[in-house]
VOGU-3710 file (C-alpha; in Angstrom, 3 decimals, decimal comma):
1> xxxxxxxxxx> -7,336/3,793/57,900  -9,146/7,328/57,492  -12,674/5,277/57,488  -11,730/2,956/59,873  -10,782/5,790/62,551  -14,159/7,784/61,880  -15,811/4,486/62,776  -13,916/4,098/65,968  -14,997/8,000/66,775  -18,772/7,148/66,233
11> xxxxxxxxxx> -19,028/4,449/67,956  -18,058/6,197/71,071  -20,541/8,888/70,480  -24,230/9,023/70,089  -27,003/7,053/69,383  -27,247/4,814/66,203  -29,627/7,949/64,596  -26,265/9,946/64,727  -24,176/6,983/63,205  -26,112/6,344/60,650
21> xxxxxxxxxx> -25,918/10,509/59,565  -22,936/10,518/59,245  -21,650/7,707/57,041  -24,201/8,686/55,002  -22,381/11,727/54,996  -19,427/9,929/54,283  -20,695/8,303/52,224  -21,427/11,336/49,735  -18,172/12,822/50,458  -16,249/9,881/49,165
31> xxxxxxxxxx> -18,472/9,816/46,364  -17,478/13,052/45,528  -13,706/12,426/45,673  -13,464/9,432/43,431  -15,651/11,167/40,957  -13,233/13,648/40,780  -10,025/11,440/40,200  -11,791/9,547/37,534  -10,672/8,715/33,879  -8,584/11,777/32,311
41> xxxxxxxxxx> -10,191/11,403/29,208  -13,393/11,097/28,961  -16,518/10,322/31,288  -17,318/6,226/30,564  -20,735/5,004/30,454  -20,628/2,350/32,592  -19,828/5,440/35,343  -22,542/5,402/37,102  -22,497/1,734/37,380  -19,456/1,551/38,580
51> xxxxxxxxxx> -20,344/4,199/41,021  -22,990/1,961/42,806  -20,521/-0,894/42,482  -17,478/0,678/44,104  -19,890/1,714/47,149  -22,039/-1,468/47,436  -20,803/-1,919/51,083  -23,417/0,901/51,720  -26,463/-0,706/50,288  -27,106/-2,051/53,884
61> xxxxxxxxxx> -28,371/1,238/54,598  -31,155/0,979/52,530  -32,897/-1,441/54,819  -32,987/0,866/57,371  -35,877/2,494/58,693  -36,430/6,474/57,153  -36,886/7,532/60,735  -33,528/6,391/61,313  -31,952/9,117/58,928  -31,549/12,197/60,192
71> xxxxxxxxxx> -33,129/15,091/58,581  -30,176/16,843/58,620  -28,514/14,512/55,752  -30,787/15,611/52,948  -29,140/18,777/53,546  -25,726/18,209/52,508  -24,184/20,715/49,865  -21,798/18,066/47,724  -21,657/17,917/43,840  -22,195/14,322/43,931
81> xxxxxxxxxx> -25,639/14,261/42,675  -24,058/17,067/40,092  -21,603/14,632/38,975  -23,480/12,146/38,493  -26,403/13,192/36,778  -23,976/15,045/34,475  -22,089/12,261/33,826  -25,237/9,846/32,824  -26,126/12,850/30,117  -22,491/12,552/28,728
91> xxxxxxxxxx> -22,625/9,373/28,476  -25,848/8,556/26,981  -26,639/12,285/24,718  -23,618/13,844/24,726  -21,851/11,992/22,435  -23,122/11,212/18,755  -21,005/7,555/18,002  -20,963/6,944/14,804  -20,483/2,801/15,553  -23,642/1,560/17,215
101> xxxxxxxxxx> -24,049/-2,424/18,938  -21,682/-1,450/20,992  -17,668/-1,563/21,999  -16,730/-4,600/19,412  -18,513/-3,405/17,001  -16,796/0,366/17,381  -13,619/-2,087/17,783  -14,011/-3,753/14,578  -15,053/-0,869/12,420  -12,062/1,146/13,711
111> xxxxxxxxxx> -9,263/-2,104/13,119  -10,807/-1,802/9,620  -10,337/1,529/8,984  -6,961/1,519/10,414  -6,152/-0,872/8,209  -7,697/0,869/5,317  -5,266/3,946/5,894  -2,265/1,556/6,249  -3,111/0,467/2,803  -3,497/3,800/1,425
121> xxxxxxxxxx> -0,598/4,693/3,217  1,494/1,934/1,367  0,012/2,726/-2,336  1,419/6,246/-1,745  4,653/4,862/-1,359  4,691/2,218/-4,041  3,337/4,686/-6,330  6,054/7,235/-5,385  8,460/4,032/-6,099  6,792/3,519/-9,405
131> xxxxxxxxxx> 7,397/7,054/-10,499  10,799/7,388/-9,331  12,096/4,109/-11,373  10,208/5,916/-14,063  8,326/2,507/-14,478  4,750/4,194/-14,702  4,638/4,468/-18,194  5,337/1,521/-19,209  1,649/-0,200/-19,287  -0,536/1,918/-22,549
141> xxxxxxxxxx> -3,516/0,634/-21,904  -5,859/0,633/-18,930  -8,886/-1,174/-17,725  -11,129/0,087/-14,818  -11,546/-3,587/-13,380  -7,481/-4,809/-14,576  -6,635/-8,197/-16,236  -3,894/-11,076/-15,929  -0,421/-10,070/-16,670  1,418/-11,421/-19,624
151> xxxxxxxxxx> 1,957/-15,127/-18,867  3,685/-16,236/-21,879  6,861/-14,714/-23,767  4,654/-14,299/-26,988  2,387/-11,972/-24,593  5,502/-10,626/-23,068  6,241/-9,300/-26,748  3,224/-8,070/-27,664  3,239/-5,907/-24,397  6,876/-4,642/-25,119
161> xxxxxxxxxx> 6,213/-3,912/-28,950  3,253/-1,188/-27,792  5,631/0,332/-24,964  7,882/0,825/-27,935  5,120/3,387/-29,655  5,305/5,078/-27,129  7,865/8,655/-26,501  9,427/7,573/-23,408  11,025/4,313/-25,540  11,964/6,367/-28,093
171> xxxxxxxxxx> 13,551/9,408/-26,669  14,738/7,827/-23,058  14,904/3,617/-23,332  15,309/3,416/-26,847  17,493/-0,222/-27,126  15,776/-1,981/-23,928  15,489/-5,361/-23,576  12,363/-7,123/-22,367  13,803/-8,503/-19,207  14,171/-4,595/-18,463
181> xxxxxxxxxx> 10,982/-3,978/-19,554  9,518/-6,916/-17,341  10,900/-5,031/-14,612  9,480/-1,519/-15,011  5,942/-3,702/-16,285  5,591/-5,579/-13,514  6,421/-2,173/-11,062  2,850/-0,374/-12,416  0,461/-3,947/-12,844  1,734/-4,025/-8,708
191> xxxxxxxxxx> 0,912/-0,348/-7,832  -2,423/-0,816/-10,619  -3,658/-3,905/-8,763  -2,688/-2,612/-4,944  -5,036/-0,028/-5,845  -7,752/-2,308/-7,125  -7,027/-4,351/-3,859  -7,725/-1,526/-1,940  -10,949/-1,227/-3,075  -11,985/-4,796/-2,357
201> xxxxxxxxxx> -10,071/-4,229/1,254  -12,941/-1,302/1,702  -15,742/-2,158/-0,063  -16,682/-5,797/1,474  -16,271/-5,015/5,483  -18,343/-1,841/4,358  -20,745/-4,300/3,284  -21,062/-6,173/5,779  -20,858/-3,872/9,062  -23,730/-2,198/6,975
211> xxxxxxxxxx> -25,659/-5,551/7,137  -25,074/-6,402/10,770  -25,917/-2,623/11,606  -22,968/-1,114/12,550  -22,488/2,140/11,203  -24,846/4,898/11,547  -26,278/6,774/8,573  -23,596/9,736/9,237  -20,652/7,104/9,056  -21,966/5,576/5,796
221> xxxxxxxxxx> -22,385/8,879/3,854  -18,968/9,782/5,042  -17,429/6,173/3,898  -19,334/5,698/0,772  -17,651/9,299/-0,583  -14,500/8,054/0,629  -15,350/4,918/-1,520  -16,192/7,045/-4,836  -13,564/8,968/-4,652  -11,111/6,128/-4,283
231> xxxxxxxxxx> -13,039/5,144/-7,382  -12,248/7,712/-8,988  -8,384/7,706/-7,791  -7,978/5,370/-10,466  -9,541/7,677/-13,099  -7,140/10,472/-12,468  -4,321/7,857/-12,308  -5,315/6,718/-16,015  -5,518/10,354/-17,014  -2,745/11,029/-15,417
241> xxxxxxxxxx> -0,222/8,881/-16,854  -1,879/9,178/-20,259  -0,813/12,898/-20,540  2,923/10,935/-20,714  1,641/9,062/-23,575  1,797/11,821/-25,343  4,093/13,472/-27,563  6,215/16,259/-25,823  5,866/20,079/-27,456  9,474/19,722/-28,094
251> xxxxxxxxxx> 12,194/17,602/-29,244  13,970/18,633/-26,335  12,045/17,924/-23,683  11,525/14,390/-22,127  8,301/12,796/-22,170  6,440/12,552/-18,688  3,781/13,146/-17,465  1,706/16,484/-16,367  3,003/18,397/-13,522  -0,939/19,570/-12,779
261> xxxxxxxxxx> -1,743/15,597/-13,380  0,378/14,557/-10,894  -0,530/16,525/-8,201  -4,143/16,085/-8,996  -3,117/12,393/-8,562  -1,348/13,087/-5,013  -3,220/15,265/-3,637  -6,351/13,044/-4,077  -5,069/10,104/-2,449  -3,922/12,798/0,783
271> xxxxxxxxxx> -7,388/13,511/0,865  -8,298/9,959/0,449  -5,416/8,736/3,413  -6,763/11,899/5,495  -10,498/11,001/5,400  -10,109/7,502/6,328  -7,646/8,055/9,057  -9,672/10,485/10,695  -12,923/8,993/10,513  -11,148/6,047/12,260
281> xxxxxxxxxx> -9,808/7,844/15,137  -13,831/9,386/15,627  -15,028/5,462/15,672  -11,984/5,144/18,306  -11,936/8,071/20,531  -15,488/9,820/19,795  -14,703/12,037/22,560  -11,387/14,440/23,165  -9,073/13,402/26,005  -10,149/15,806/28,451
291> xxxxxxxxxx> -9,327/15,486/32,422  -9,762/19,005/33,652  -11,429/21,890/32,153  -7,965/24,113/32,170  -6,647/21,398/29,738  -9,296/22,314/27,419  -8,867/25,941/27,501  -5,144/24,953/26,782  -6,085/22,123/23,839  -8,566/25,760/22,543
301> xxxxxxxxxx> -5,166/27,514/22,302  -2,904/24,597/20,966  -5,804/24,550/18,125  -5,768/27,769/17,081  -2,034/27,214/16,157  -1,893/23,564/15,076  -4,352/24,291/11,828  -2,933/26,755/9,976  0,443/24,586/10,753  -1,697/21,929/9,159
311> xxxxxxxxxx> -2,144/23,631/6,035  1,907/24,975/5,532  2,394/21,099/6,015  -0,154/20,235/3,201  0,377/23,100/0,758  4,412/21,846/1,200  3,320/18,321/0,445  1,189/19,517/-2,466  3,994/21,569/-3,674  6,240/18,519/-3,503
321> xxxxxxxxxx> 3,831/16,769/-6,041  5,033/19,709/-8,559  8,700/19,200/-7,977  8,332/15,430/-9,091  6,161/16,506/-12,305  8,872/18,934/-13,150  11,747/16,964/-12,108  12,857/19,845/-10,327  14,742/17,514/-7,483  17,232/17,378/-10,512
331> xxxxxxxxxx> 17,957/21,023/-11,285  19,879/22,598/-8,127  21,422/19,970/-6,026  23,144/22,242/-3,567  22,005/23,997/-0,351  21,034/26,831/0,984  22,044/28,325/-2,281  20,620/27,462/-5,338  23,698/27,184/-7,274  25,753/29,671/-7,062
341> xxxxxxxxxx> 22,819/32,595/-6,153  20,237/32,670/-3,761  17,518/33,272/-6,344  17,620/32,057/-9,824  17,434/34,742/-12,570  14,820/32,847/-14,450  12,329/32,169/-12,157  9,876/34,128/-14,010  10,685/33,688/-17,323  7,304/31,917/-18,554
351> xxxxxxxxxx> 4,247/33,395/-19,433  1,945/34,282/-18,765  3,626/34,758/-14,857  1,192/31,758/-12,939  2,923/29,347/-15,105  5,908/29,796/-13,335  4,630/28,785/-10,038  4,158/25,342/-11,292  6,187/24,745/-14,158  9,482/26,582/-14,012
361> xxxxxxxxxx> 12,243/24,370/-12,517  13,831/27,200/-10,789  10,374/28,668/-9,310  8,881/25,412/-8,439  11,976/23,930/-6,055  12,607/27,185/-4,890  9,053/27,817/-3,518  9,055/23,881/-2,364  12,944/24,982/-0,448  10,624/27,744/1,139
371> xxxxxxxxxx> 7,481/26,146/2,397  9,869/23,159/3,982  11,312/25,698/5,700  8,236/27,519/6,655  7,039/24,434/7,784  9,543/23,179/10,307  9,407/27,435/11,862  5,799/26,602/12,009  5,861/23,612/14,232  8,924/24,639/16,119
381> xxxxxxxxxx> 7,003/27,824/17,175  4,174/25,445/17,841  6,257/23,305/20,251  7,393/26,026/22,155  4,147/28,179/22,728  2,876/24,742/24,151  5,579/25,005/26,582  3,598/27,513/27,940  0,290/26,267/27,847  -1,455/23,918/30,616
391> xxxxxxxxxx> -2,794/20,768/28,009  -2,918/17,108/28,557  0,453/15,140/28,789  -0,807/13,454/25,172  -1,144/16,530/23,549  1,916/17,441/25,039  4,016/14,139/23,966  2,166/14,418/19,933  3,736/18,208/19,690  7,222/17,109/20,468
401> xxxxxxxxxx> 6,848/13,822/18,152  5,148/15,893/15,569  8,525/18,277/15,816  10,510/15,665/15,943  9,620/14,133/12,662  9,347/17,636/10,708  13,238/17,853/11,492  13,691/14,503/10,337  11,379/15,266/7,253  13,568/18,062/6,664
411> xxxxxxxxxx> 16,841/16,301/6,682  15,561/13,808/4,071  14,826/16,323/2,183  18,069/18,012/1,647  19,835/14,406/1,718  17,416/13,810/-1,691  18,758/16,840/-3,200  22,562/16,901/-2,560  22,605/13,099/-3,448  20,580/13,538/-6,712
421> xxxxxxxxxx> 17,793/12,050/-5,630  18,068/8,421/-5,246  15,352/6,081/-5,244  15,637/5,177/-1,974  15,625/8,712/-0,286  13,547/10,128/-2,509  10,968/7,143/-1,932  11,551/7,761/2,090  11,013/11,440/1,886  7,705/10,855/0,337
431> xxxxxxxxxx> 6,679/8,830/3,418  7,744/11,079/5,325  5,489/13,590/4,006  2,425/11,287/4,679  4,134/10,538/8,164  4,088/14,188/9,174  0,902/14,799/7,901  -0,577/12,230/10,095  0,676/13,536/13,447  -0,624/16,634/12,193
441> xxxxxxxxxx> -3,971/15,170/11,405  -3,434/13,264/14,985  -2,863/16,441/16,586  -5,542/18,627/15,421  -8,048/15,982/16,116  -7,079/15,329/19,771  -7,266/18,996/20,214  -10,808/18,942/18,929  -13,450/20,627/21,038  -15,447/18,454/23,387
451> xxxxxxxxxx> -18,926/17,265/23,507  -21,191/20,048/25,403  -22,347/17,482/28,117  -18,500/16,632/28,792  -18,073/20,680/28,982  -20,536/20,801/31,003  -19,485/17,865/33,309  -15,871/19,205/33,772  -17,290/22,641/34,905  -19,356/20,800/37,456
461> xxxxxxxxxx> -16,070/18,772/38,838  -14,364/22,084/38,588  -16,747/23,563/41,071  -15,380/23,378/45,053  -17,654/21,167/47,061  -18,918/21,942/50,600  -19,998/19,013/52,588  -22,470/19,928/55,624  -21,674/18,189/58,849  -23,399/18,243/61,548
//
């Protein structure tokens, strides 16, 4: 209605010299505007395409005589031109993809890698499962590329007469059967072989998007030390569960395997789950959501406190790793106190004193009852200085999910320990862990800092615009 009123007031004014001025003016002017009310997140490349498409009812002008335009146009003070030439160079060298041919390419790449953390994701968990049925010890042999399972009940034997060399049989399942054994057996060949699957999962699509040229030399450094170190993962598992092999120090303690092992073990395959999942959400969303330039400033200040809430979150997952190796979930199973005190009197009793930190029962859960709580302070003091801060509705949304499941991370937590850690919590607060470490990792990377060419393009749109009329 607003254009076709101008119209009407043109017509009944000058000559067609003057008409022609000012829809180009117009023109320009309603440019500008829709520039400014454009995507929230990022600048697309196809802008300036769309641009010319959106306004194609204009391109009769061009067949006009240049005598026909007044003079007076040229001089018009908008940020159109600004915008636009700003938001080609975002488009085209602001950003460094790391998919090339294109969006299904960067869609295909990103489904896989999505799927690669799902799958990383899910070995956590089985492997937590393994662990907690105390199953993991019940293969004594390992091979780097696995074999068949027993098939027949002579191989079935054979497999149960080495398990019952080994400590664990003698000291904790002496008198098993083999259709109990079968069960705890069949528990590690399942979290052995998801592993190995994994590593087919990743290492033929790598292949592959690497042949049809895909991924950019940055993306395939990044990916193929992903890939070694998953390698590796199984490495440290084997070493890991060998240490269990072995026989305890004393006749009183149970065999299992090391505390330091273990969280070697875990913590690798967070780094592992971490690496994947955030090089796929680069292939996905190269640039920060970004609509405004005040939202940065805000997503600048949300950063500053969301990564050293990161790393309480990590060092209380790590810690976590220590409580399982110790089979310090077993020790105090009441809260807040531990007990009947607050602080155990033997929480230094080893030496020399480090030990204590990560193999004294009463040390380890207590620091582990500590950094939980730190934890949840952290990202409740998080949530509410964002209450305060001017960021993007996403960011916004993630803080109060994030919060959210830190609380529910929490209660799991102390339902583990006052039940005596069943299988079932126990197994669910593990996930949880790796749940609340990815909205982390979800927050801090949609907080990132923008590209320079989108800085500079939300400064221009920032800018008021004058438009010249005369």
């Amino acid at each position: 209605m607003f254009f076709v009123s101008r119209l009407g007031s043109l017509l009944r004014r000058c000559n067609r010299t003057t008409i022609v001025s000012e829809l180009k003016g117009f023109s320009r002017a309603y440019n500008e505007s829709s520039l400014q009310s454009s995507s929230r997140f990022s600048v697309p490349e196809h802008c300036d395409r769309c641009l010319i498409s959106r306004f194609s009812s204009f391109q009769a002008f061009k067949s006009l005589p240049k005598n026909l335009v007044d003079h007076t146009t040229r001089k018009m003070s908008t940020t159109a031109a600004v915008l636009n030439s700003t938001a080609v160079e975002a488009a085209n060298s602001g950003l460094k993809l790391l998919v090339t041919k294109g969006p299904h390419a960067q869609k295909a790449v990103g489904i896989w890698l999505f799927g690669c953390a799902a799958w990383v994701f899910s070995l956590v968990v089985l492997g937590g499962i393994t662990r907690l049925t105390r199953s993991g010890l019940s293969m004594t042999d390992w091979k780097f590329t696995g074999g068949l399972p027993p098939l027949t009940q002579e191989e079935w034997v054979q497999e149960f007469e080495k398990y019952q060399q080994s400590p664990e049989y003698k000291r904790i399942n002496k008198g098993m059967s083999v259709e109990d054994f079968k069960f705890i057996y069949w528990m590690e060949y399942a979290h052995r072989m998801w592993g190995r699957g994994l590593g087919l999962v990743f290492s033929f699509p790598f292949a592959y998007f690497i042949a049809k040229g895909y991924i950019t030399r940055q993306l395939g450094l990044r990916l193929s030390a992903l890939f070694a170190l998953g390698a590796g993962q199984g490495l440290i598992g084997w070493w890991m569960v060998k240490s269990g092999l072995e026989e305890p120090r004393s006749e009183w303690v149970q065999p299992r395997v090391s505390p330091y092992r273990l969280a070697t073990h875990l913590t690798s395959a967070f780094v592992i789950y971490c690496g994947i999942l955030w090089t796929a959400l680069s292939v996905v969303m190269p640039e920060a959501p970004s609509g405004a330039l005040n939202w940065v400033h805000g997503a600048t200040k949300i950063r500053r406190l969301a990564l050293p809430a990161s790393f309480i979150v990590g060092l209380t997952a790590v810690s976590g790793a220590y409580v399982a190796g110790n089979d310090a979930g077993h020790a105090y199973n009441t809260f807040p106190k531990m007990g009947d005190v607050w602080i155990p009197d033997d929480i230094f009793s080893m030496e020399p004193l480090i030990r204590n930190f990560f193999e004294n029962t009463s040390l380890v859960q207590l620091n582990h009852r500590i950094l939980a709580m730190t934890t949840l302070s952290a990202i409740g003091a998080l949530w509410f200085a964002s209450r305060r801060i001017e960021v993007h509705p996403a960011v916004q949304s993630l803080i109060g999910a994030t919060l959210g499941m830190a609380a529910l991370q929490v209660t799991l937590g102390l339902s583990t320990l006052l039940m005596y850690v069943p299988t079932s919590l126990a197994s669910a607060h593990q996930a949880g862990a790796l749940t609340l470490l990815t909205f982390m990792l979800l927050l801090v990377h949609t907080v990132r800092k923008p590209s320079p060419a989108l800085l500079k393009c939300l400064a221009s749109v920032s800018k008021p615009s004058t438009v010249k009329v005369l």
